[in-house]
Backbone as JSON, one array per atom type, in Angstrom:
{
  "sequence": "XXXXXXXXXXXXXXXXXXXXXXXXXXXXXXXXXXXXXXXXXXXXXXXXXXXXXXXXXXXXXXXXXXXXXXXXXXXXXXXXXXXXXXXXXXXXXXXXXXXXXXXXXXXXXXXXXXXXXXXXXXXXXXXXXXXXXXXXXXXXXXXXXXXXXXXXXXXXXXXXXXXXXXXXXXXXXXXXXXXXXXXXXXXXXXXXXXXXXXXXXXXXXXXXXXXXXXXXXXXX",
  "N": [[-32.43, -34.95, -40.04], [-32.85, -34.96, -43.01], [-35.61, -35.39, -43.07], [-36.37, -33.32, -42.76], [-38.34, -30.37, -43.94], [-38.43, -27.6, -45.73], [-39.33, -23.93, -45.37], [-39.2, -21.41, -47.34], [-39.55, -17.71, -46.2], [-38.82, -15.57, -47.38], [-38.89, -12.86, -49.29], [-37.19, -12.04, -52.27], [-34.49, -9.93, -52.99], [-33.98, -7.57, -55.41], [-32.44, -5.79, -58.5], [-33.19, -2.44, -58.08], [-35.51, -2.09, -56.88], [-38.53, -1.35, -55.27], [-38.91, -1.11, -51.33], [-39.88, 0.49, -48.97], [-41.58, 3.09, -49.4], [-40.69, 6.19, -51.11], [-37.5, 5.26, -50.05], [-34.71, 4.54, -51.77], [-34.31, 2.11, -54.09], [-32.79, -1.17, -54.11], [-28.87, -1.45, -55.73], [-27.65, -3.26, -57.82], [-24.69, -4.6, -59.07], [-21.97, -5.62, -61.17], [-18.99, -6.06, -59.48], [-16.55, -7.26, -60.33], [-16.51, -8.51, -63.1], [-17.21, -11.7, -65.32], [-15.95, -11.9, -67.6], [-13.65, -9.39, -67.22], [-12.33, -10.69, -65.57], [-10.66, -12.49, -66.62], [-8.25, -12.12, -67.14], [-6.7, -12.61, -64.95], [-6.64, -14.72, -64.64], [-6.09, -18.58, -64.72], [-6.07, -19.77, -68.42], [-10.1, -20.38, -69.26], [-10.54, -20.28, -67.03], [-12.79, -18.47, -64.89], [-14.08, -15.85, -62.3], [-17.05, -13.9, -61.17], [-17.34, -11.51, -59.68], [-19.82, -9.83, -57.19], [-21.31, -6.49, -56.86], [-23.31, -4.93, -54.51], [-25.44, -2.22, -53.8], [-27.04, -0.72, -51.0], [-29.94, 0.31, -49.36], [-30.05, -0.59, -45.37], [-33.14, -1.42, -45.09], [-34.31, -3.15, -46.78], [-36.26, -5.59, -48.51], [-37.27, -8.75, -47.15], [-36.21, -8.29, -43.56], [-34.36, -8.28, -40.44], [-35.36, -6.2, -37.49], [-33.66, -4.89, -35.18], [-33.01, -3.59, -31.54], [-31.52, -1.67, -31.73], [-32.43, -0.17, -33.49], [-34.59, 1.36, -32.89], [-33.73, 2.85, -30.74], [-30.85, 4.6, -29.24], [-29.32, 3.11, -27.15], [-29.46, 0.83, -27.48], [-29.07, -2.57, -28.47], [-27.55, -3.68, -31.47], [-27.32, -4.95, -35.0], [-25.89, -7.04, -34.86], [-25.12, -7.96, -32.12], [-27.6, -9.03, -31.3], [-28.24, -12.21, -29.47], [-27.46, -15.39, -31.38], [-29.57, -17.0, -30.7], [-31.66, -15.8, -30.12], [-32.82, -15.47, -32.85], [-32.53, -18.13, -34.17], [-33.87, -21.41, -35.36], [-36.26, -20.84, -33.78], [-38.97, -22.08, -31.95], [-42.07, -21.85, -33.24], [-45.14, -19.95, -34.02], [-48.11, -19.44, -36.22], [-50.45, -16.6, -36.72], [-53.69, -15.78, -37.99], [-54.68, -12.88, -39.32], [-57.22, -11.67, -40.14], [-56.64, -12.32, -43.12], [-54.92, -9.81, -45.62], [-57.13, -7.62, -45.25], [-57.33, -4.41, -44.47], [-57.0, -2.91, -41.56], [-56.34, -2.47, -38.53], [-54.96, -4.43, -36.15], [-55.72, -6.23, -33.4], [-55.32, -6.71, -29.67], [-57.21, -8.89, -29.33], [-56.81, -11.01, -30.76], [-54.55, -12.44, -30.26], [-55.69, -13.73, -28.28], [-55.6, -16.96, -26.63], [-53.86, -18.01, -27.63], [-50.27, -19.54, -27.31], [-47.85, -18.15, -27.02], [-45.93, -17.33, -25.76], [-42.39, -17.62, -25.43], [-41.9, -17.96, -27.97], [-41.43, -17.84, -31.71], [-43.82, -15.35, -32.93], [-45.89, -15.29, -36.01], [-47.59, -13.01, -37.72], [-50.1, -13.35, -40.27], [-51.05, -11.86, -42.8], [-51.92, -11.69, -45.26], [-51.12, -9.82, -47.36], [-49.16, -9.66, -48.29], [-48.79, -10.41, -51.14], [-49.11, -8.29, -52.38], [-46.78, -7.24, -53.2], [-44.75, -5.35, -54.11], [-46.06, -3.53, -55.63], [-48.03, -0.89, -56.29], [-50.25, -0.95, -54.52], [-49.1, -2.65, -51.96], [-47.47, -0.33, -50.72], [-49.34, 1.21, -49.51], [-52.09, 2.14, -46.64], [-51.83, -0.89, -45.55], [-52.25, -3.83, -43.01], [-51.57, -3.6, -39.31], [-50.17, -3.63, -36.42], [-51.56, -3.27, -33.2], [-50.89, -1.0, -30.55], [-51.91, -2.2, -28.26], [-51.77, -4.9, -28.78], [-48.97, -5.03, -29.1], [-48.09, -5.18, -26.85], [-49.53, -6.45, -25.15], [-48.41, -9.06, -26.76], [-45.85, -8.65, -25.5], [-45.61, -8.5, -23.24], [-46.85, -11.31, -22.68], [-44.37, -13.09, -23.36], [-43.26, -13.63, -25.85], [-40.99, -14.22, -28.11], [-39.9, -13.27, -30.57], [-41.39, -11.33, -33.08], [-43.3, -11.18, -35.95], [-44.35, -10.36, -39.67], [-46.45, -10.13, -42.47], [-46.86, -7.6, -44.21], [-46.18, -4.5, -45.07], [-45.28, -2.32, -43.21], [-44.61, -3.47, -39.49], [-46.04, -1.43, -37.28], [-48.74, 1.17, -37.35], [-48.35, 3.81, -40.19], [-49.58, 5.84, -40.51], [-48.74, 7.84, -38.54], [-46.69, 10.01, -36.5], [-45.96, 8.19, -34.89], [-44.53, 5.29, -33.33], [-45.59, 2.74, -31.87], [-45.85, -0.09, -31.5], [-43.01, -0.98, -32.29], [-41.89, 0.47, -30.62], [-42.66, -1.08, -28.09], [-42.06, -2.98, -28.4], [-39.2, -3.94, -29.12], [-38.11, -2.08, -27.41], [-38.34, -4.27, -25.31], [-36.63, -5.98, -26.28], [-37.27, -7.73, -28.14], [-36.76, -9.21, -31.18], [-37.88, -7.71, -34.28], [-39.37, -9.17, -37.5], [-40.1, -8.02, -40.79], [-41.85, -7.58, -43.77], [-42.26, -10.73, -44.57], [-42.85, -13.13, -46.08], [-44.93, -15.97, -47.4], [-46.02, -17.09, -45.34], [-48.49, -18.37, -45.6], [-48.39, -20.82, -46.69], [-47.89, -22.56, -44.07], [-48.11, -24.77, -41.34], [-50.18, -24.04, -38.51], [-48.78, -24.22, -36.38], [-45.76, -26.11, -34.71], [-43.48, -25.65, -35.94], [-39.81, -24.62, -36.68], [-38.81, -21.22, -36.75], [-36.37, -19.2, -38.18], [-34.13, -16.32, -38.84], [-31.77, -14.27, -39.49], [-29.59, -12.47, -39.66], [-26.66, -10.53, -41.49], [-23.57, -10.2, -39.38], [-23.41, -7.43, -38.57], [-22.15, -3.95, -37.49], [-23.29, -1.49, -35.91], [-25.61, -1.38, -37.19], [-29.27, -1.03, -37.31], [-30.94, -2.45, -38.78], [-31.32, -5.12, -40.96], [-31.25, -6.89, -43.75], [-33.03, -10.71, -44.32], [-32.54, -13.91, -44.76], [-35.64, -15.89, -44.25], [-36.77, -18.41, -43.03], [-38.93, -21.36, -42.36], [-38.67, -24.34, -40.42], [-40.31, -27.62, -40.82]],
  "CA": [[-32.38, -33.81, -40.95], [-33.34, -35.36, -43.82], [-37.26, -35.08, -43.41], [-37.22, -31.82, -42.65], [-38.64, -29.21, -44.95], [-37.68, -25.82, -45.54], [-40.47, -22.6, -46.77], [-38.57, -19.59, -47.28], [-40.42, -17.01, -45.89], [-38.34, -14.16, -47.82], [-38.53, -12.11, -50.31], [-36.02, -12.01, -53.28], [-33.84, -8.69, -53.32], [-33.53, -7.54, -56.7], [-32.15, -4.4, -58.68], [-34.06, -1.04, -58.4], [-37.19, -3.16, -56.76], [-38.6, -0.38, -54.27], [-39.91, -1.98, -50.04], [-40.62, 1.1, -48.97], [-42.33, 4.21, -50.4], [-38.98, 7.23, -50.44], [-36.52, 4.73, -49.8], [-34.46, 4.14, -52.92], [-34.56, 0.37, -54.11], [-30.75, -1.61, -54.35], [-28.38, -1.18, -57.27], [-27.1, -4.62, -58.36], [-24.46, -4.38, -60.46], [-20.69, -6.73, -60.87], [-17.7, -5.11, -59.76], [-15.36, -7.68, -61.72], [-17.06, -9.34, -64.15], [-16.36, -12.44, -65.56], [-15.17, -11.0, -68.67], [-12.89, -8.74, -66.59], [-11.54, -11.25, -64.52], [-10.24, -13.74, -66.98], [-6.78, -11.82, -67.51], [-6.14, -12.76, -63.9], [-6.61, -16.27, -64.63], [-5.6, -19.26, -66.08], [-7.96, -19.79, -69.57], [-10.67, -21.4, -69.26], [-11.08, -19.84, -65.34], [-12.85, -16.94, -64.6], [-15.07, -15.59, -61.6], [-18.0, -12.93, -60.83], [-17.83, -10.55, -57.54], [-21.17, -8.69, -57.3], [-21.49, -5.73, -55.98], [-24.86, -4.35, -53.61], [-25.74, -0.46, -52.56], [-28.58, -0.17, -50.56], [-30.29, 1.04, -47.74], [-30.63, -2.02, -44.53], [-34.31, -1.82, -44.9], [-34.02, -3.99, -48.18], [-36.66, -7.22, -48.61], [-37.44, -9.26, -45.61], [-35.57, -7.63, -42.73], [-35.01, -8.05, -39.12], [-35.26, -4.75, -36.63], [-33.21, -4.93, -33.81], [-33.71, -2.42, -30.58], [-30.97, -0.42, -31.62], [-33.48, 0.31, -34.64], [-35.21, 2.4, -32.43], [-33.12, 3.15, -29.34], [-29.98, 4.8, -29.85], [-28.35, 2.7, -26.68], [-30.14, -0.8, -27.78], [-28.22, -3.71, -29.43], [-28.0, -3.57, -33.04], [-27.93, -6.49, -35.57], [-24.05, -7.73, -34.57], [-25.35, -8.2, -30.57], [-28.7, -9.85, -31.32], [-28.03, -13.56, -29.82], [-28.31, -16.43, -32.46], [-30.33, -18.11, -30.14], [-33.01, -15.37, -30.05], [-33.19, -15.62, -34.64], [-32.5, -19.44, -35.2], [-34.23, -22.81, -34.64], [-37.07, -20.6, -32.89], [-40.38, -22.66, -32.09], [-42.46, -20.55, -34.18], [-46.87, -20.11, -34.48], [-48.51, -18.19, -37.17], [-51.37, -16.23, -36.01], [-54.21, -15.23, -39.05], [-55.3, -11.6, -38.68], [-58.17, -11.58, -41.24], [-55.61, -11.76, -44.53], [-55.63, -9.0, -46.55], [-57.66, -6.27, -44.38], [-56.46, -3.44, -44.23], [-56.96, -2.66, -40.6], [-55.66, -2.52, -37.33], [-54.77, -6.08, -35.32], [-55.63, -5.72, -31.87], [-54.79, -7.97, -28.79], [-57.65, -9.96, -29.72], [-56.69, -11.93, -32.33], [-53.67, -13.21, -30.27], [-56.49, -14.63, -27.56], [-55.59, -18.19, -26.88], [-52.06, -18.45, -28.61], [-49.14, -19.26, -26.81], [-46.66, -16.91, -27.84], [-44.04, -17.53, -24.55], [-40.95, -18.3, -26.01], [-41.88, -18.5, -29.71], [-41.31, -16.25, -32.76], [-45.05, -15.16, -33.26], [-45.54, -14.59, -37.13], [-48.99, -12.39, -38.33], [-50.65, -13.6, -41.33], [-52.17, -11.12, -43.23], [-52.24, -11.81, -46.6], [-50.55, -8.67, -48.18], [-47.51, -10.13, -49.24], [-49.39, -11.14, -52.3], [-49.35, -7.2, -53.42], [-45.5, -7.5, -53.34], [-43.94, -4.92, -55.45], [-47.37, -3.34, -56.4], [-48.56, 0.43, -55.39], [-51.09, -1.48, -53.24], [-48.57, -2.87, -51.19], [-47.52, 0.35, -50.13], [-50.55, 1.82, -49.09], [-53.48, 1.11, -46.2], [-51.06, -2.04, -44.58], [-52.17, -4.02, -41.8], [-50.49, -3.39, -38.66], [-50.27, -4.18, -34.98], [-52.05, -1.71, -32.37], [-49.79, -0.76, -29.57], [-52.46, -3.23, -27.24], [-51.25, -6.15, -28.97], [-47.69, -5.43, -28.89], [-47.59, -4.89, -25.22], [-49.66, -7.98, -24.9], [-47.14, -10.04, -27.11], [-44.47, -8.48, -24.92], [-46.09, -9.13, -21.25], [-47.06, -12.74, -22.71], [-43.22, -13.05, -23.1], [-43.18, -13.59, -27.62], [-39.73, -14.16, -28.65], [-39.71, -12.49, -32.31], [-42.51, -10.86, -33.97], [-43.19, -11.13, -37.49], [-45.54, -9.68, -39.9], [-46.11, -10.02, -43.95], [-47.05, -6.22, -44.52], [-45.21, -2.87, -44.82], [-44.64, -2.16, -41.59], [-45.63, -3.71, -38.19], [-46.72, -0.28, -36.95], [-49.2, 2.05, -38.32], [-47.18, 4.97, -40.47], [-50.09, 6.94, -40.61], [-48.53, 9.25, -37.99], [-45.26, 9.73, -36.92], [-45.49, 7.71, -33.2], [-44.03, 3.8, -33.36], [-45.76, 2.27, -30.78], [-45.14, -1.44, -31.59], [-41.7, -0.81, -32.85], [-41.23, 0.84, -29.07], [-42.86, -1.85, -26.96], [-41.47, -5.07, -28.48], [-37.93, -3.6, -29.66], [-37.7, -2.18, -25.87], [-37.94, -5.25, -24.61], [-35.14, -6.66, -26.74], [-37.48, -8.77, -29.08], [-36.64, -8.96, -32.29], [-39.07, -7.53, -35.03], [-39.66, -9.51, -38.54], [-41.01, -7.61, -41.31], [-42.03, -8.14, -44.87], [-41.96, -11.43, -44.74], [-43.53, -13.82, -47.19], [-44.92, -17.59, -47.38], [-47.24, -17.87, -44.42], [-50.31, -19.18, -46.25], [-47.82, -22.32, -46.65], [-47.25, -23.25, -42.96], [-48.65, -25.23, -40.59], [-50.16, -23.04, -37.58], [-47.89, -24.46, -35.17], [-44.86, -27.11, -34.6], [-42.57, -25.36, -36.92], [-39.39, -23.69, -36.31], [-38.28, -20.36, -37.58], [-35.06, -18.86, -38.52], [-33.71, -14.85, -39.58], [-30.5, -14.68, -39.07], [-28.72, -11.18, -40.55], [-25.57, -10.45, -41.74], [-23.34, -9.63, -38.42], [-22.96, -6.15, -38.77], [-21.97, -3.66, -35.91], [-23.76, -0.02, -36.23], [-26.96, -0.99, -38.07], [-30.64, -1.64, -36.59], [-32.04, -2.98, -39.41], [-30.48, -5.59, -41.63], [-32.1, -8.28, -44.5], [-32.28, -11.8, -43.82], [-32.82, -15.3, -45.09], [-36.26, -15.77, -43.54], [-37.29, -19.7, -43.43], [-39.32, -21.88, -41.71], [-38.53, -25.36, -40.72], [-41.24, -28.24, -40.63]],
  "C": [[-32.97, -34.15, -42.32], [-34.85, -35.49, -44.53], [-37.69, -34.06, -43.55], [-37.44, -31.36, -44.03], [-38.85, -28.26, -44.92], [-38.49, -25.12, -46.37], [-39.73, -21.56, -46.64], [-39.47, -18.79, -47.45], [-39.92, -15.49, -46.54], [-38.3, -13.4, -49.27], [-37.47, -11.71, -51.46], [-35.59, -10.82, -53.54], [-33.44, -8.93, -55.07], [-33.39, -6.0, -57.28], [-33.32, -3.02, -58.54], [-35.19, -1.52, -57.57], [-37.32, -1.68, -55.08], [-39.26, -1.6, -52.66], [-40.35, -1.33, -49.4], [-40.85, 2.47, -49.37], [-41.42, 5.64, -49.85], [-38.12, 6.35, -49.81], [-35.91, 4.25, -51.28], [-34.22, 2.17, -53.1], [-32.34, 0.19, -54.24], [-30.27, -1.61, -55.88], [-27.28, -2.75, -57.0], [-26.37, -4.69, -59.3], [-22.84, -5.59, -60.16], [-19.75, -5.52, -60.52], [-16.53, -5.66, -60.4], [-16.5, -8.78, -61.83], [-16.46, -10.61, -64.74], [-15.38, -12.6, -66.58], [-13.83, -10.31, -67.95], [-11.63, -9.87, -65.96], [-10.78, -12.23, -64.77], [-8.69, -13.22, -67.31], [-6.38, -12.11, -65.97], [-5.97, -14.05, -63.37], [-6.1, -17.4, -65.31], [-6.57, -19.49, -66.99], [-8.18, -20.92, -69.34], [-11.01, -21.13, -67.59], [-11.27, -18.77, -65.24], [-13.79, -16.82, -63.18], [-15.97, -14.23, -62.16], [-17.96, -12.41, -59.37], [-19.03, -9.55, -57.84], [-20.74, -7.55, -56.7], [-22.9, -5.44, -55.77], [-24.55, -2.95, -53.78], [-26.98, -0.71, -52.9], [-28.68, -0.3, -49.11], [-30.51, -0.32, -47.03], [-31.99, -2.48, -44.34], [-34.66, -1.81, -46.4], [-35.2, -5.3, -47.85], [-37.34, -7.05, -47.15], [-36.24, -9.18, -44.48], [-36.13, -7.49, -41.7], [-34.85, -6.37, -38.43], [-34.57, -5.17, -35.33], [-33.24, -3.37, -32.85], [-32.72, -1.18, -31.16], [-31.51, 0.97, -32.83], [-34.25, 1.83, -34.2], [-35.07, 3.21, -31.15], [-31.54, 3.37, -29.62], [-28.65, 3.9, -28.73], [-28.83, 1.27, -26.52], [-29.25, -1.39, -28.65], [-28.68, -3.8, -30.6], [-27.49, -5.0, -33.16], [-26.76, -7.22, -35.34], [-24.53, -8.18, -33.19], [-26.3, -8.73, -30.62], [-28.4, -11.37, -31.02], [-28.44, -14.31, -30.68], [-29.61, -16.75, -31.82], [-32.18, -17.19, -29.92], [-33.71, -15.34, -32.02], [-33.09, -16.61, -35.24], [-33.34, -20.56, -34.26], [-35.82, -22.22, -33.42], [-38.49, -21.18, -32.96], [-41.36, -21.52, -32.31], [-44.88, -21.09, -34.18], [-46.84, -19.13, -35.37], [-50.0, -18.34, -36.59], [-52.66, -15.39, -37.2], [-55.41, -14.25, -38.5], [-56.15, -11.02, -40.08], [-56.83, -10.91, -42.65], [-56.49, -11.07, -45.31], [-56.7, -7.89, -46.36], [-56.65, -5.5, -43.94], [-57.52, -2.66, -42.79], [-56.35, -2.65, -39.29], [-55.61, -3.81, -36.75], [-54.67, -6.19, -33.85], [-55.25, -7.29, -30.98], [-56.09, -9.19, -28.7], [-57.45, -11.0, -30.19], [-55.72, -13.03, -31.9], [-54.38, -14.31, -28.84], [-56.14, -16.01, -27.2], [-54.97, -18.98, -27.07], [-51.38, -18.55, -27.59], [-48.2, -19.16, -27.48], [-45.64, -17.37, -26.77], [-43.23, -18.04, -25.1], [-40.82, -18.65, -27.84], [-41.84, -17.28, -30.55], [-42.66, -16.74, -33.28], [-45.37, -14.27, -34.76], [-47.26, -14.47, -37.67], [-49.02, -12.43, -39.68], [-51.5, -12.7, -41.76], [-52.69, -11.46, -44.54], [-51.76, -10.82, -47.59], [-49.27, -9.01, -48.7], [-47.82, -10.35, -50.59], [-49.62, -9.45, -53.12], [-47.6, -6.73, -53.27], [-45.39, -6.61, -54.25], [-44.88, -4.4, -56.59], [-47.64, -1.95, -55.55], [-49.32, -0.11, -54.41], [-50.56, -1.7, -51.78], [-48.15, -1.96, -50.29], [-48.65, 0.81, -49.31], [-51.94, 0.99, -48.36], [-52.85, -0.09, -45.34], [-51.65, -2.4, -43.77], [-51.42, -3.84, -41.2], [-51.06, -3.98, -37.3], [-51.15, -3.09, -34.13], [-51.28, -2.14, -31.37], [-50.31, -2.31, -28.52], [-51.94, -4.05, -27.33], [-50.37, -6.33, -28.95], [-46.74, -5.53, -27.48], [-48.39, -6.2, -24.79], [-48.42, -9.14, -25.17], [-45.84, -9.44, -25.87], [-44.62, -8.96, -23.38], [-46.08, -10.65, -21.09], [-45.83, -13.49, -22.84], [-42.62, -13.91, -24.94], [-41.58, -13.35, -27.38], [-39.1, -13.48, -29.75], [-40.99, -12.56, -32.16], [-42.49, -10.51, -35.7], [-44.11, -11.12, -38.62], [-45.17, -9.33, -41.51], [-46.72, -8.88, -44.32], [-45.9, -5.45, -44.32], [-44.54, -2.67, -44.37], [-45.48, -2.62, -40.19], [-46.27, -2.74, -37.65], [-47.33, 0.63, -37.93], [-48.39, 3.18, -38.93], [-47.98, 5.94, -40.93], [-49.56, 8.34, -40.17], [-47.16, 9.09, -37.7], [-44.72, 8.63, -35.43], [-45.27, 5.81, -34.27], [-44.58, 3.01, -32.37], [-45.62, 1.01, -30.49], [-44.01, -1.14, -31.68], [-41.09, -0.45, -31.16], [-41.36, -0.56, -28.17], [-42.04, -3.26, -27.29], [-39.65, -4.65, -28.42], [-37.22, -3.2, -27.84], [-37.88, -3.31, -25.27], [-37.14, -6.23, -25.29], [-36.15, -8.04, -28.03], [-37.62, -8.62, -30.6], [-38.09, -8.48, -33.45], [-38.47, -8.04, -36.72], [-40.37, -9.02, -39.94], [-40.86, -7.64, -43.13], [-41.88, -9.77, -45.67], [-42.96, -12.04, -46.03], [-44.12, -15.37, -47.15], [-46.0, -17.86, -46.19], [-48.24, -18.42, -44.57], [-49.3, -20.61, -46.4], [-47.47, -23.05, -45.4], [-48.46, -23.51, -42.22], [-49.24, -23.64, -38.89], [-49.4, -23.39, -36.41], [-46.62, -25.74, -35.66], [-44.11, -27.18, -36.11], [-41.58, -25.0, -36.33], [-38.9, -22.19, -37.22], [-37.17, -19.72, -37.48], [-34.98, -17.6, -39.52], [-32.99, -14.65, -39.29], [-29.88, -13.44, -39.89], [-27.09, -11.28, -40.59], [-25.14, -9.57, -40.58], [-22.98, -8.01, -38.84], [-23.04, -5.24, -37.64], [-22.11, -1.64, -36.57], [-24.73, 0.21, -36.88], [-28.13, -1.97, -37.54], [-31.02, -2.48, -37.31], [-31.05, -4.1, -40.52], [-31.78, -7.06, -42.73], [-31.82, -9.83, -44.27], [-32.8, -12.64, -44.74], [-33.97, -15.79, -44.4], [-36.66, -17.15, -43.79], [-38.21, -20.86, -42.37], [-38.94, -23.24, -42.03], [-39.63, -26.61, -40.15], [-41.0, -29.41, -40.11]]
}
């Protein structure tokens, strides 16, 4: 353990900060303060309890099926074993084009059993009108490839893995129906090796919600 080294692939939640475009950003505020909290203590001891509100599609956040299937396992039923310690490739889909990512690109890769994470390069307009708008994305081809080729997680530093031009999901259907987790807004891939990493997203257990933020990290 000691050699390893750890890239956090996630995004830093922070007050008001919008991820996507009509979704309100999180409100960050204390609910006892440390001021507050020192009449409950002895002096000279105080704490801070935060409080959150916000929507589960916050930051870097996984999708689980029940995301998009109303009788699919949400983020409480997702095994660890399919979001930690996963032998992980990154796959570079011309960073920073804003175009479509077809089953080309994954040509060559073995994806079987690994969380397969798409390099685009848009993470780098983070928290910028750009970012919204234009996104790379997946085309349905490639997500039914990754899913036939038998991809463990999918994961992708833009927007959204699917186009939101219109209103169909067609990645979001093919991978999520077959129970594999989806990764999105992640961050850091220009820092990793293209292979013989592992990766790790791991959400807060929660029981009734598809979508949840995680701790996104790669280990080297």
């Amino acid at each position: 353990m000691a050699n390893n080294r750890y890239i956090d692939l996630s995004h830093t939640i922070e007050h008001g900060m919008i991820t996507y475009k009509g979704f309100p950003g999180p409100v960050i505020c204390d609910f006892m303060s440390r001021e507050a909290s020192k009449k409950f203590y002895a002096e000279g001891t105080s704490f801070q309890i935060g409080k959150i509100e916000m929507i589960a599609n916050t930051g870097t956040y996984i999708d689980s099926p029940f995301h998009r299937f109303e009788n699919g396992k949400d983020i409480s039923e997702i095994p660890l074993e399919r979001l930690a310690d996963l032998p992980a490739v990154v796959v570079d889909a011309k960073p920073g084009a804003e175009t479509a990512i077809d089953r080309t690109t994954f040509a060559g890769v073995d994806v079987r059993g690994r969380a397969v994470l798409v390099h685009t390069g848009w993470a780098r307009y983070w928290r910028t009108d750009h970012y919204l708008i234009g996104h790379p994305f997946l085309t349905a081809s490639a997500a039914e490839y990754l899913r036939d080729e038998g991809a463990a997680l999918v994961g992708i530093d833009s927007m959204n893995i699917d186009d939101t031009s219109g209103g169909t999901r067609p990645v979001h259907t093919a991978l999520l129906g077959a129970e594999i987790p989806i990764a999105e807004h992640l961050c850091g891939l220009d820092h990793l090796p293209r292979s013989g990493f592992t990766f790790t997203a791991v959400p807060v257990k929660v029981k009734g919600f598809g979508t949840f933020p995680v701790r996104a990290f790669a280990r080297l």
